[in-house]
Every structure is written in C-alpha cells, then in structure tokens.
C-alpha positions in Angstrom: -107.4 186.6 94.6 -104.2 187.3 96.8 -101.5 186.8 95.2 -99.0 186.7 98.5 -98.7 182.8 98.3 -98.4 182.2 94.4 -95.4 184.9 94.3 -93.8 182.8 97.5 -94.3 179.5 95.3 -92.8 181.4 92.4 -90.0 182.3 94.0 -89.3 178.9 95.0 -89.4 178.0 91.8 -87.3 180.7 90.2 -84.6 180.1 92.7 -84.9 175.7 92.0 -84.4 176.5 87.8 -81.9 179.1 88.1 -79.6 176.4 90.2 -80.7 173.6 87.9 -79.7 175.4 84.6 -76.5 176.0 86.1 -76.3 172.2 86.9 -77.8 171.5 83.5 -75.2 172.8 81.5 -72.2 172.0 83.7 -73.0 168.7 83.9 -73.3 168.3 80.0 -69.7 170.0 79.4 -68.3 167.7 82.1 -69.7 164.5 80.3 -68.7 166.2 76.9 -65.2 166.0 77.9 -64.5 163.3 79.8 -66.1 161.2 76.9 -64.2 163.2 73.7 -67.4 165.3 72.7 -69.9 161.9 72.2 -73.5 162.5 71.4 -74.0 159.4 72.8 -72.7 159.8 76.0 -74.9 162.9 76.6 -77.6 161.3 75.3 -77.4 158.6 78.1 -78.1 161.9 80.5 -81.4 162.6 79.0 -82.3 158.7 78.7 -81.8 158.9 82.4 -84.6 161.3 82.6 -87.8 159.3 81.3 -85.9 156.1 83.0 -86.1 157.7 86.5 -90.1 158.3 85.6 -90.3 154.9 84.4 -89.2 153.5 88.0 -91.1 156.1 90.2 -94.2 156.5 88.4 -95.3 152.7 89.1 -95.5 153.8 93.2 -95.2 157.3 93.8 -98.7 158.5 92.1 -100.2 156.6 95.5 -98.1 158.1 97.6 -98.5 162.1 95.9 -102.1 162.1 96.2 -102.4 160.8 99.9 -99.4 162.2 101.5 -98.6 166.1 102.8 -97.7 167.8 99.3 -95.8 170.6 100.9 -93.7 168.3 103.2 -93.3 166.3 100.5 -91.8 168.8 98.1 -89.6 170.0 101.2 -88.4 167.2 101.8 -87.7 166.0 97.9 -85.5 169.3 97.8 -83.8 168.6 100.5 -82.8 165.0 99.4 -81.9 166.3 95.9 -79.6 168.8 97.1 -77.2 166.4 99.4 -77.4 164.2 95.9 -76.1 167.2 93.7 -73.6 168.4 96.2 -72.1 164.7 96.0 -71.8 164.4 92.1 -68.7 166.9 91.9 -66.7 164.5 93.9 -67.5 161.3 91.7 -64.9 160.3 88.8 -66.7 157.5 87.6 -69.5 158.1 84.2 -71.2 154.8 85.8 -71.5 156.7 89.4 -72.6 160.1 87.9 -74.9 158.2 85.9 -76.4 156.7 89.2 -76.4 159.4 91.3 -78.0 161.6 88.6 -80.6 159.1 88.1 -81.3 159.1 91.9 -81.6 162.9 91.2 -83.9 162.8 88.4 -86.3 160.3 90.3 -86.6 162.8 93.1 -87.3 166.0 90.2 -90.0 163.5 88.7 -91.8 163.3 91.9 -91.3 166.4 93.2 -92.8 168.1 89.6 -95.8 165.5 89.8 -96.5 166.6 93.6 -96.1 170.3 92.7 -98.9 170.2 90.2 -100.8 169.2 92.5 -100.5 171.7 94.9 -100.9 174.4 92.3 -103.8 173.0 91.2 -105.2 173.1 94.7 -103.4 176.5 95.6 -104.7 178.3 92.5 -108.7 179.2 91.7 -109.7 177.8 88.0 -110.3 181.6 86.7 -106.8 182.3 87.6 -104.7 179.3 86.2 -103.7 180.0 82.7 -102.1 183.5 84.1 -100.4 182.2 86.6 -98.7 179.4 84.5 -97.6 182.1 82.2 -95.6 183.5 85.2 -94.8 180.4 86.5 -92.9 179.6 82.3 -91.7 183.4 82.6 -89.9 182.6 85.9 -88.9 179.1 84.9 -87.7 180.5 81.3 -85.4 183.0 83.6 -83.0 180.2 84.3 -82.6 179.9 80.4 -81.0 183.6 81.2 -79.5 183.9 84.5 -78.4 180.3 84.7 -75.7 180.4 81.6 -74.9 183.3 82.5 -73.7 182.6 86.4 -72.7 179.2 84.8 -70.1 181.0 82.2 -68.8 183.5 84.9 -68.5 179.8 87.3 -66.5 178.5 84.6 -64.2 181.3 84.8 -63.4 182.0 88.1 -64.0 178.4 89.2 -65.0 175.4 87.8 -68.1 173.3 86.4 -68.1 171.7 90.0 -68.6 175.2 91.7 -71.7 175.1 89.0 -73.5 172.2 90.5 -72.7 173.1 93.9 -75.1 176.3 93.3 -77.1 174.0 92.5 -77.5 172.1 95.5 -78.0 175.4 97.3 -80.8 176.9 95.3 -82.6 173.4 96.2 -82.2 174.4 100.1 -83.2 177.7 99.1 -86.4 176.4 97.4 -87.4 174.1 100.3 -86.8 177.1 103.1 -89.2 179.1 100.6 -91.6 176.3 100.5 -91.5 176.0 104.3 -93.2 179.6 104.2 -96.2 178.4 102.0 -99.7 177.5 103.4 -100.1 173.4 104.5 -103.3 172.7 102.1 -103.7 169.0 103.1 -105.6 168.8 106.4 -104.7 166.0 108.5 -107.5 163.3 107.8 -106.1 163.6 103.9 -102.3 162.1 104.7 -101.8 158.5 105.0 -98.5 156.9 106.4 -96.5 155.0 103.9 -97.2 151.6 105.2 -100.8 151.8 104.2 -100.0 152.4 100.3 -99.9 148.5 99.8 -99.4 146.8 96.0 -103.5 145.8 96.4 -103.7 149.9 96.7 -101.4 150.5 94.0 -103.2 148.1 91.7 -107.2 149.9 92.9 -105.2 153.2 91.7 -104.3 151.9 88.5 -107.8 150.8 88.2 -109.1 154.1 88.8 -106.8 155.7 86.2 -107.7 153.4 83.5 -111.2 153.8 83.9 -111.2 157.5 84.1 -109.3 157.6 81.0 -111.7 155.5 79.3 -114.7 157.8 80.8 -113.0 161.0 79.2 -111.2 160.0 76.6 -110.7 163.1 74.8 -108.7 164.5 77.9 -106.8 161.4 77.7 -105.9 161.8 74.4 -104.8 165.1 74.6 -102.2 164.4 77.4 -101.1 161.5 75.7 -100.9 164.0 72.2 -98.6 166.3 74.9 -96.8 163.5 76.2 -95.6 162.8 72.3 -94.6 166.5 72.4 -92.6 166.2 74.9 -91.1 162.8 73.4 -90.1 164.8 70.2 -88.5 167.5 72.1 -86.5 164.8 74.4 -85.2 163.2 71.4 -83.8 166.6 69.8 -82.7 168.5 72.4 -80.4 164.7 73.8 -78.4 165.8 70.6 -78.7 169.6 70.6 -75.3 170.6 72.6 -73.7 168.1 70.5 -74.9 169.7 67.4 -74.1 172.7 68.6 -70.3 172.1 69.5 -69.5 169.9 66.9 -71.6 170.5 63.6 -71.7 174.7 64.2 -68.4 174.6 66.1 -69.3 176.8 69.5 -67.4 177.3 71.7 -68.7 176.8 75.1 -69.1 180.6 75.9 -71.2 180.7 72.3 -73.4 177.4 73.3 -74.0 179.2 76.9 -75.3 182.3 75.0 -77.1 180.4 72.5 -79.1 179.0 75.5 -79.3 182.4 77.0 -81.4 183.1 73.5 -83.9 180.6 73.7 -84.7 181.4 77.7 -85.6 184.8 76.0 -87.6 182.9 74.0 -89.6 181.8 76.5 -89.6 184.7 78.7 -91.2 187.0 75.8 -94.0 183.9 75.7 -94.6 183.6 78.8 -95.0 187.6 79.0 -97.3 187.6 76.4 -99.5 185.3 77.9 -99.4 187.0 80.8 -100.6 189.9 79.4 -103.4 188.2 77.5 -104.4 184.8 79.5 -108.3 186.0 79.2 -107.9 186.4 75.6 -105.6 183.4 74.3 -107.6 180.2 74.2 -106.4 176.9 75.5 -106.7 175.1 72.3 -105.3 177.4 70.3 -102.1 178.4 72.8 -101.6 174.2 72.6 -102.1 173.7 68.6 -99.7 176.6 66.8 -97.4 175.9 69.4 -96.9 171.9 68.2 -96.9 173.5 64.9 -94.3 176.3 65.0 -92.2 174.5 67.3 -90.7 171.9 65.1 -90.7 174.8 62.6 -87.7 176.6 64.8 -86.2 173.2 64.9 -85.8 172.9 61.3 -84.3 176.3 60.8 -81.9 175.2 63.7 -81.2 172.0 61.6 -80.5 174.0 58.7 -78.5 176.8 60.5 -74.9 177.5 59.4 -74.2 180.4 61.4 -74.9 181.6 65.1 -77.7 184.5 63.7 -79.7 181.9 61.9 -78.9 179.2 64.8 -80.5 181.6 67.4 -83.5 182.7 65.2 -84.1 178.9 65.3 -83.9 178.7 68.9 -86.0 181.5 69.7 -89.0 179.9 67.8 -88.5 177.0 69.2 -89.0 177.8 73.1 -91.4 180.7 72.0 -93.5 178.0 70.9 -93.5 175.1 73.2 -94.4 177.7 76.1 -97.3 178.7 74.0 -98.1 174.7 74.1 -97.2 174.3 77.8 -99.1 176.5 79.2 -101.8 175.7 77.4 -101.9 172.2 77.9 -101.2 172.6 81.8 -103.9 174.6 81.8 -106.7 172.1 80.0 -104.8 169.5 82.6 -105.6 171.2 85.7 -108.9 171.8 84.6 -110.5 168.9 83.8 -108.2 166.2 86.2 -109.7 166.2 89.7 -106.9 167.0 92.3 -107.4 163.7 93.8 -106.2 161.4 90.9 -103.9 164.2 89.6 -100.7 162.7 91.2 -101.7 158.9 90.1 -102.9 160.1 87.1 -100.0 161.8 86.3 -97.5 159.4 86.8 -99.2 156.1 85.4 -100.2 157.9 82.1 -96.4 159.7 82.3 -95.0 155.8 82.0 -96.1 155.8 78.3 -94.3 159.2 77.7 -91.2 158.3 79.5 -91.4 154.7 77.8 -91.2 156.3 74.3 -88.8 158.9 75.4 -86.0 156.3 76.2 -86.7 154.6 72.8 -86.6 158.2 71.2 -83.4 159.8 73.0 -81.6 156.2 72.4 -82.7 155.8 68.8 -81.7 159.6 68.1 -78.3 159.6 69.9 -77.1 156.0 68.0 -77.7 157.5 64.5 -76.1 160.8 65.5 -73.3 158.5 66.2 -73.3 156.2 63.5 -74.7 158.4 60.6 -74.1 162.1 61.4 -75.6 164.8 63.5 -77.1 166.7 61.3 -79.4 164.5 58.9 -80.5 163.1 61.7 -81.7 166.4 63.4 -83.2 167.1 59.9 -85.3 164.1 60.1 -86.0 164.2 63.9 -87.5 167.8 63.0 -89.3 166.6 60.4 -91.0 164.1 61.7 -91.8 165.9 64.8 -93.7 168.7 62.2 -96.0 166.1 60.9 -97.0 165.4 64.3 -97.6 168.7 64.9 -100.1 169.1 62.2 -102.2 166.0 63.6 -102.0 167.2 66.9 -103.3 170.8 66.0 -106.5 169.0 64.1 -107.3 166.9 67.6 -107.5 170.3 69.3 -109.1 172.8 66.8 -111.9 170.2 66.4 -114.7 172.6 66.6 -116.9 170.1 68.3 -114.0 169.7 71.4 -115.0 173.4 71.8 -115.9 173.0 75.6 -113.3 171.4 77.0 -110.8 174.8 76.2 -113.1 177.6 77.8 -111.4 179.2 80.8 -114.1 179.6 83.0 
C-alpha cells in the first residue's frame, strides 16, 4: 500500500486537533469564569455537542453519501474556521452558545463525511493500523494543544487560543485540497435533488439494514452508550478538577497533557501490533478498564493519583475506539456509511443531552464528587455487559481482520 495519501490525511488531521484542543480548553476557562466556576454552565458546552448531531443527523446522512467528500470536508473547514475566529469577539454566553453550536454542527458533519472517505481511501487489510495512527496523531493534541494553550495564556490571552484554532482549520482544508478526489462525477448529486421523499427512502434503508445485521447494529448502538457515559463524565471533569482537587489552570492543562499521553502510548501500541490485537478484544477490555480509570479519578485526592486515573482512562477508550471503528468500517458498506451514521448517531446524541444535563444538575445540586462516583459506577456495569456482547464466542466472525 502507499502510504503518501494516508500520511497527507493525517496531517490534516493532526493540524485540525491540535487547533481544537487549544480551542477546547480555552473556551472552557472562558465559560468557567464568566459564570463563577458553574458545572452547569460547562456542562451546557458539551450538551451543545449531541444537540448539534441531533439537528444535522436528520438531513446531512443524504447529503454525505451523495455529495463530493473531499469538497465537502474542505469546505466544512473552511466554514468552521470564520465561525471560531468570530467567538472571541462575542460577550454574550447565549451568542457563544449559538455560534458554538453552529460550530459543532459543521464538526458533526465534517467527522461523519471523513469516515467515509477513510473507509474508501484505506484497503480493509490495512484499517485497524491506520486508525491506531490516526488516535496517536489525534491523542497528540491532548499534548501539544495544552501546552501552546498554557504558553497562549501567558503571553496573550484565551482569545489568541481559539484564534489558532481557526487557523489550523484553514490549514487542514489546504491539506485536504492535496488529497486524491475519490468520488467520480456520476456519484455527486446537487443539493436540490436530496428531497424529504429521499430522506424518508434513506431512513428506510437504514432501518432495514439494521434489522438485516443486527449484531452490527447492536454493537454500534453498545459504542454509542460508550460514548454517552464518557459525555456525561467528562461535561463535569474540569469542574471537578478546579473545584473538588483545587487546580489551578496550569495543573488542569498538564493533567490533560497526561491523558493525551495516555492515548498516544495506546495508539502506539496498536500500531505496533494491529495484526495481532483482535477487534473484539481491543473494544471489550477497553469498556471495562475505562470506567476503572474513572473511578480512581473519582476517588483521587491528589494530582499523582488524579493522573494515574486519567491515563487509564484514555489508554482505554482508544483501545475501544479503534476497535470499534474498525468492526464499523468493515462491515458498513461505504454507501450507507454517511446515512447510517448519522440516523443511528441521533439515538446516541439523544441520550447524551439527557446524560450531560442529568450529570451537570446533580453536580450542582448535590455535589461534584458523589456524583462522579456514581456516574463511574454505573458506566462499569455497562462495561461488563458490553464486553459479554463482544467476547461471545459464536460473534467470532464478525472481528477477523481480513
């Protein structure tokens, strides 16, 4: 395989989560203070996320799967970028709340169309490697984007923060610009054909390929409550870590810095040993010992303990997600991927809003801590179900790597 075009779409990609670290954690210190250090209010930022699923997934499946998927990512980083470079100069919560959703509606389409175009740019044999160094790149930003973001804070501001931000996103869409076009010509549709009667025949088509494979189903939807659990912890995590452990911002920003090493020594590892890992098992210890790190980050009293925590934690879930994306690009044909994606994603983000809402009012009313407990808990026991649905012996074909 030549691997001149993957590395060009891994760049892109390491340049986009570098920027949106920075972003990441400037934007939660900005709402942190101009709302007095409320869990809530933070909280509203990662309900924001599944919300700006919930209103694109309906439409933009139909569009993904029959529209240009590199000029569509281009042009989605482009967008995003004049959106990010506008936030700084917004003093309203309601208007950074808007504009970020706007934001996070363009991410959610842009990572559903990106799949896609891996999927299609990457042969099968090859898939499980490549995701490893797609989470090692990604779990860079967990590295170099607190750390740009700290030195930002102290020669500048938290605004200079999201304005690297805005240009990595140009960055990443000049990078794109350079890949190979992979949709020929009788494949893209113009928007005006992509009617409600066409949306409605997609939705059909979903449903019923769900109900034809419905152990693959089952699985995403499994993943999908992953990601639900980690939502609903991590709303409250920089809360918990600035007002139960008492960081200081510098402390949080390293803490961070921790868990991207977390992931980076994950994703190496699976790197090294993609044709030896199996699918199943990468996916089922990781929903087990994630919620396992959580729990000693719960418990934590001190910034050793905290960051042992932390490191478990993102260890694990890139264990699970590259597993999981894996099984997902193998047995979802390219031509549903998009629509599949984003109708089946509406039950994640659905339960994600409940989750991150539900979490961030007891922080508030009860107390940070118990709740995290709990949360952790909770997310354990579904951990344990989800590692029986994929150790099943007799599922045993659907995790080869072949």
């Amino acid at each position: 395989m030549n691997w001149k075009d993957p590395i060009l779409l891994l760049v892109g990609v390491g340049i986009s989560n570098v920027g949106a670290w920075v972003y990441l954690l400037a934007l939660n210190l900005t709402v942190l203070s101009m709302t007095g250090n409320s869990p809530l209010a933070v909280g509203i930022l990662y309900v924001l996320i599944p919300l700006a699923t919930l209103l694109t997934d309906v439409w933009a499946g139909s569009y993904i799967d029959r529209l240009n998927k590199r000029t569509l990512m281009i042009t989605l980083d482009i967008v995003r970028a004049c959106l990010i470079f506008c936030l700084p100069f917004l003093n309203s919560l309601v208007l950074i709340y808007a504009v970020v959703l706007l934001i996070n509606m363009g991410s959610s389409m842009f990572g559903s169309t990106a799949i896609v175009y891996m999927t299609k740019l990457i042969p099968k044999r090859e898939r499980q490697r490549f995701n490893s160094l797609r989470n090692f790149i990604e779990s860079s930003g967990f590295i170099l984007g607190p750390s740009i973001a700290g030195v930002l804070f102290i020669v500048s501001s938290p605004n200079m923060a999201i304005f690297v931000n805005a240009i990595a996103l140009l960055l990443s869409a000049f990078v794109i610009m350079l890949l190979p076009n992979l949709d020929s010509k009788d494949e893209e549709v113009v928007y005006e054909r992509v009617t409600l009667a066409v949306m409605k025949e997609d939705w059909k088509m979903v449903v019923a390929f769900g109900q034809k494979h419905t152990h693959v189903t089952w699985v995403y939807l499994l993943f999908g409550g992953f990601v639900v659990f980690l939502a609903g912890i991590d709303s409250i995590e920089a809360a918990f870590a600035r007002t139960v452990l008492l960081f200081s911002e510098s402390t949080y920003g390293f803490l961070v810095a921790i868990a991207g090493l977390g992931m980076v020594a994950s994703s190496l590892l699976n790197a090294w040993f993609a044709k030896v890992f199996k699918i199943n098992v990468l996916i089922g210890v990781g929903a087990v010992v994630a919620p396992i790190g959580y729990l000693i980050f719960a418990f934590s009293h001190t910034f050793l303990i905290a960051a042992i925590g932390v490191f478990i934690v993102t260890f694990a879930i890139t264990f699970a997600h590259i597993g999981f994306l894996t099984f997902y690009q193998h047995h979802i044909p390219v031509s549903i991927m998009g629509r599949f994606t984003n109708l089946v994603g509406m039950i994640e983000a659905g339960f994600t809003i409940v989750a991150v809402a539900l979490i961030g009012i007891f922080a508030e009313w009860i107390a940070i801590r118990p709740v995290y407990i709990f949360s952790s808990v909770a997310f354990l026991l579904f951990g344990f179900y989800m590692y029986t649905v994929v150790m099943n012996k007799g599922k045993k074909s659907y995790y080869e790597n072949e």
